[in-house]
C-alpha positions, 0 to 999 in steps of 0.5 A: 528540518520538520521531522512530523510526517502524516500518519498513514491511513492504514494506520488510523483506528477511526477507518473502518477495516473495510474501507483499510481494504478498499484502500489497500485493493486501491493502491494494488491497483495504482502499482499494477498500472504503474508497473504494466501489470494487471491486476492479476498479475500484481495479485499473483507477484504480490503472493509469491513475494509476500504470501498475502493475497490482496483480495483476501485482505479481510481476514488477514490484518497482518498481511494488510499491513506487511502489504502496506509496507511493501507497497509503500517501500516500492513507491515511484521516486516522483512521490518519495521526492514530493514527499520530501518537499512536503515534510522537510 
């Protein structure tokens, strides 16, 4: 079994903060359409579970990456399982 995985970009110190945001602004908005939300809606659901607001992610390292977690725990099963295919 090969126990590597990709490190998430989140995680990489050579992408610029700004582009992190981009990135997270992205996968914010992927969530929202998959769930039938707008992005309002994600936004405001996403400030009462986490107490981080998505487009204030700027000033807020700590949240971005709580955000991350949480975004990446509630991924659709179709890419946990593509996922697994890939890394073992």
């Amino acid at each position: 079994m090969n126990n590597k995985h990709a490190i998430p970009t989140i995680y990489d110190p050579e992408i610029s903060y700004s582009e992190k945001c981009k990135l997270m602004l992205s996968l914010c908005q992927s969530m929202a359409k998959h769930k039938g939300m707008t992005l309002d809606e994600m936004r405001e659901f996403i400030i009462k579970k986490l107490n981080v607001d998505i487009k204030k992610l700027d000033t807020n390292p700590v949240g971005m990456l709580l955000l991350y977690e949480y975004l990446y725990s509630q991924r659709p099963a179709t890419c946990r399982n593509e996922e697994k295919k890939r890394f073992h």
